[in-house]
Each structure stands twice: as C-alpha cells, then as structure tokens.
N, C-alpha and C positions, 0 to 999 in steps of 0.2 A: 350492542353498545359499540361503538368508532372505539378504531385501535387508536390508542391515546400516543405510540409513533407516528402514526401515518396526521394528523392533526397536526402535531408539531412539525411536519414535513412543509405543511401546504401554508405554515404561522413563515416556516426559512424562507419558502420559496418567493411568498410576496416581497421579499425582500431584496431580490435577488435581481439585477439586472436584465431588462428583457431580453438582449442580444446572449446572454448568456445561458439563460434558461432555451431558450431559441435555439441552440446549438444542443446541449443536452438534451433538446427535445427531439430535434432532425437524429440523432444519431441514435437512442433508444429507438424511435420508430424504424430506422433505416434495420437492425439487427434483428427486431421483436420477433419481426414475423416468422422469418428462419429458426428461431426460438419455437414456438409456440407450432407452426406447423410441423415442426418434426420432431415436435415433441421431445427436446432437449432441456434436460433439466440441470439448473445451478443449484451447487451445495446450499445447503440447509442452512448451514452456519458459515458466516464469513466473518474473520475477523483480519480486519484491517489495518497494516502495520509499516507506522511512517515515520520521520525521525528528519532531523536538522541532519549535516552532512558529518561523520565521524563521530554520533551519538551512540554510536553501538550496537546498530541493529543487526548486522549482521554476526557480533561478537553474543549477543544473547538469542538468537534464535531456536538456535537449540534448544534451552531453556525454556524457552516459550511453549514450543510444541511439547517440551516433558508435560509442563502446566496443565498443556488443554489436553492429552494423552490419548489424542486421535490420529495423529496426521504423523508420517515419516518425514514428508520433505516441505517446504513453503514453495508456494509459486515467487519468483524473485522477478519481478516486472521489469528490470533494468536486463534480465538476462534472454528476453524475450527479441528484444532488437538485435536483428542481426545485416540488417540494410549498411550498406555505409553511409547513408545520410544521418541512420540515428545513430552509429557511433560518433560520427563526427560533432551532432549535437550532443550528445553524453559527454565526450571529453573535455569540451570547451565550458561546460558548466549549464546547458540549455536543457527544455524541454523538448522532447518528442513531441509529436503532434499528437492533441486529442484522441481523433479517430482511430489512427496505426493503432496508438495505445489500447484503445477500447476492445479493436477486432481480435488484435493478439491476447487480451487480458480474456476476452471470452472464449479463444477456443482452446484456451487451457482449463477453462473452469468448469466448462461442459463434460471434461473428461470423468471418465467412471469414476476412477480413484478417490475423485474429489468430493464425491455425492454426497456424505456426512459431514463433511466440509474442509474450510480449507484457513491456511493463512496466506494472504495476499500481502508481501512487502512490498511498498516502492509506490503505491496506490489509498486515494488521490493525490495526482500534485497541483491540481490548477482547481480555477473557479468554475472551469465546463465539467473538470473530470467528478468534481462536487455535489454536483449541481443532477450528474447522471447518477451518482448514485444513490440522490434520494427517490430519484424517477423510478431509476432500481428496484429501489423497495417497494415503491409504492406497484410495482407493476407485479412483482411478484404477494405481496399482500393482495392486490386484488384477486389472484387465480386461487391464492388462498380462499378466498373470502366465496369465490364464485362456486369450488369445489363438495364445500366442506357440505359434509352428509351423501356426497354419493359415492359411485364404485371407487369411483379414482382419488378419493380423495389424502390417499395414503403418499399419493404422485405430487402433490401441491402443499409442501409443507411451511407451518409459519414462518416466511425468513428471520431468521438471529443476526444482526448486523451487528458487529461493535469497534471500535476505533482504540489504536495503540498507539500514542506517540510519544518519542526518547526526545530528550529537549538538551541541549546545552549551547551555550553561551557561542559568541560568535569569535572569540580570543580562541575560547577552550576548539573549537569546534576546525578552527585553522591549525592550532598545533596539532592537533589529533591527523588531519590529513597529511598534515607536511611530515610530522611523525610515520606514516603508512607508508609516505612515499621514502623516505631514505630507509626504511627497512627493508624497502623493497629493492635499492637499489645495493643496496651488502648484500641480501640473497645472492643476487646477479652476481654481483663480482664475486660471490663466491665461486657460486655454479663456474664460470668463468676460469677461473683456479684451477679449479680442482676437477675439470670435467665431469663433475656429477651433480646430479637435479635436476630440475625442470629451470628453467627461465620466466621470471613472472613479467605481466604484465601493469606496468602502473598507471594508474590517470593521469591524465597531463595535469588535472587541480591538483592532484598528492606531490606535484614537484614545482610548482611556481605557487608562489604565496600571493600572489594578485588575485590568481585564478583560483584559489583556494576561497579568499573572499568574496568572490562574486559569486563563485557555487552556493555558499553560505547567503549571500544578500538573495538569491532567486528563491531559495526555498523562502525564506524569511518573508517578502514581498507578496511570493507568486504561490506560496506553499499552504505559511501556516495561519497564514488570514483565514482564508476558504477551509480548513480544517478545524478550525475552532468554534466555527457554524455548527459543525456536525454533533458538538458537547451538548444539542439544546434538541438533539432530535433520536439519536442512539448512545450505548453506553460508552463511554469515553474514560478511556484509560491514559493518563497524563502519569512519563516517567520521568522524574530528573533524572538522568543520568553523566551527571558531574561526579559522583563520589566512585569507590571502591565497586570492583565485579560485583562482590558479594553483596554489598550495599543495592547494587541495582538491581540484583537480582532477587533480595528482599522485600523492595518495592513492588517490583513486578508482580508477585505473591501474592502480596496483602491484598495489590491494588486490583487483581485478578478475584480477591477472594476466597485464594485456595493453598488449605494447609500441606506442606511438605514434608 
C-alpha cells in the first residue's frame, strides 16, 4: 500500500515551480551520494521548528524538547553560519543561501547524537529549502521501502517529519524585536558600569524599527508561503503565540498531544 505522505508529496510537488523543484533536485542529488555511500544516517524523527521573527522560539525551546523528552539541545540553523558573508545577510534581515544552508544543516544531522532524532530551528525558510525537504522524505522513505525485511533493515527507519510554527502578527512581532534590542542594550550599559558580565551581542533588526519590518516582511513573503504547503503533506503544528508564556505553552501541549 503507497505511504499516503509520500502521495501527498508528489500531489505538492506538481505544483510547485519547475526552477524550484530544479534546485531542490540538483542539491538533494549533489549530497545523496555522500549519504548513501558512507552510509550516513539522519535522525528518525525530525521535527521541524519555525516561527515569524520574535514569536518565541527560542524563548519555548526548552519546553519543546521537555515535550518530545528525547533530545538535550536543538540544532539552531542560524547558529550554524559562521562565514561573514552569512552574518552580514542575518543582520540586515536576508536569507542565506540555499545550498551553504543545506550542507551545514546536514553535517549536523548526520551526527550520532542526533540518530533518534532531532529538533531543527530556523529550517525551512524558502521555497528551494521546501521543496528539499520533501525530496527529503521521499528519498529517505524510499531506502525505507527498499530495506524493509532484510539484515539492515533496523538502519532505514520510517522517517517521522513534522512542522512547528509560532505565528504572531507583524505589530506584535516588531515590538517584540525592538523590545530585545533595548534590553540588550541596558545589559550593556550595565556590564559597562559595573565591569561585570558578559557584553551581548544585538541584531542590527532588534535596534532600527525599519529593519525590524523588513525581517518580518521576508519571513512573511519568502517564509511562510512555502511553509504552509508542508500542512498538506506532514504533521503540522500551528502555534499562536500572541498570548501569555503559559498560554503558549499550553498550546504547544495540546497541539503536540501530549499531557504534562
């Protein structure tokens, strides 16, 4: 019987721009191999964790992994770039490239650690990074498929894909950053004072309220389009998180499934 994901994959994909699919396809084939010849395995379960800018994700994280009560740390995709070219696009409110993003997202995911699985923040933001990961599935559902009943077959496990996203308004979402940014700047002047602490670092979006906007319009345009594709092919976990901690973190529960 056809896994009734992988159907709905191939229902998204017709839909899907050919130059885009095009790219998701060069770039899964470009990595596969390296995969598959050396026999490197991705976690089992991947759960996928994305959000408008100042929705919280990094404030419920924690939280999240209590939920799923596997994992100590989340892979954080933004913490991954360390080029100055992708800092300089992080600050000003842009994407990374596709591919950087892809290479680096995979050779953190290959790590042992991960093998029961993982949470991935900050992944997908575009319509390629999308687009790859229903390739994704479908590539690792096949070695499922191909395995199953021999030795190995304990090595090819069904992938579990599912999708997290924190949503808030694009008002709320600019106070929330410009909010980050002037806390971060009284840390400073304190540390400053008082010679003691650390010194943080702020985004340049958390202190100009322009750039705060336009980070918000990229995810908005470039983000959550191509993300709400994915509601129609794996499970999909839609958070508002306008209200109270508690509040959201109530949500996240329910909308996970699982009692506390």
């Amino acid at each position: 019987m056809p896994d009734v994901a992988q159907s709905k994959i191939e229902s998204c994909i017709s839909k899907t721009s050919n130059e885009e699919i095009n790219e998701a396809r060069q770039i899964i084939n470009h990595i596969w191999g390296n995969l598959t010849e050396n026999r490197l395995q991705l976690p089992k379960k991947l759960f996928w964790l994305n959000g408008a800018p100042g929705a919280g994700k990094g404030t419920h994280t924690d939280f999240i992994l209590k939920c799923l009560s596997l994992w100590d740390t989340p892979i954080v995709t933004s913490s991954l770039f360390e080029s100055p070219e992708a800092k300089l696009l992080m600050n000003s409110g842009q994407l990374v490239g596709d591919r950087e993003t892809i290479n680096l997202l995979l050779q953190q995911l290959i790590d042992p650690q991960f093998y029961k699985g993982a949470l991935v923040d900050g992944f997908p933001r575009s319509k390629v990074q999308v687009e790859f990961l229903k390739l994704l599935y479908q590539r690792l559902l096949d070695l499922h498929h191909t395995h199953q009943g021999s030795l190995e077959e304990s090595n090819y496990p069904h992938p579990e894909f599912s999708i997290i996203v924190f949503f808030v308004s694009e008002e709320e979402s600019v106070r929330r950053q410009l909010h980050r940014g002037r806390k971060i700047l009284d840390i400073n002047a304190e540390v400053k004072k008082s010679g003691q602490g650390t010194l943080q670092k702020a985004r340049d979006t958390d202190l100009c309220e322009e750039k705060a906007h336009h980070r918000y319009q990229t995810f908005e345009l470039t983000t959550y389009g191509p993300l709400k594709t994915l509601s129609k092919v794996f499970p999909y976990h839609f958070i508002d998180a306008h209200s109270s901690k508690k509040d959201v973190q109530d949500n996240i529960s329910k909308s996970l499934n699982i009692k506390l």
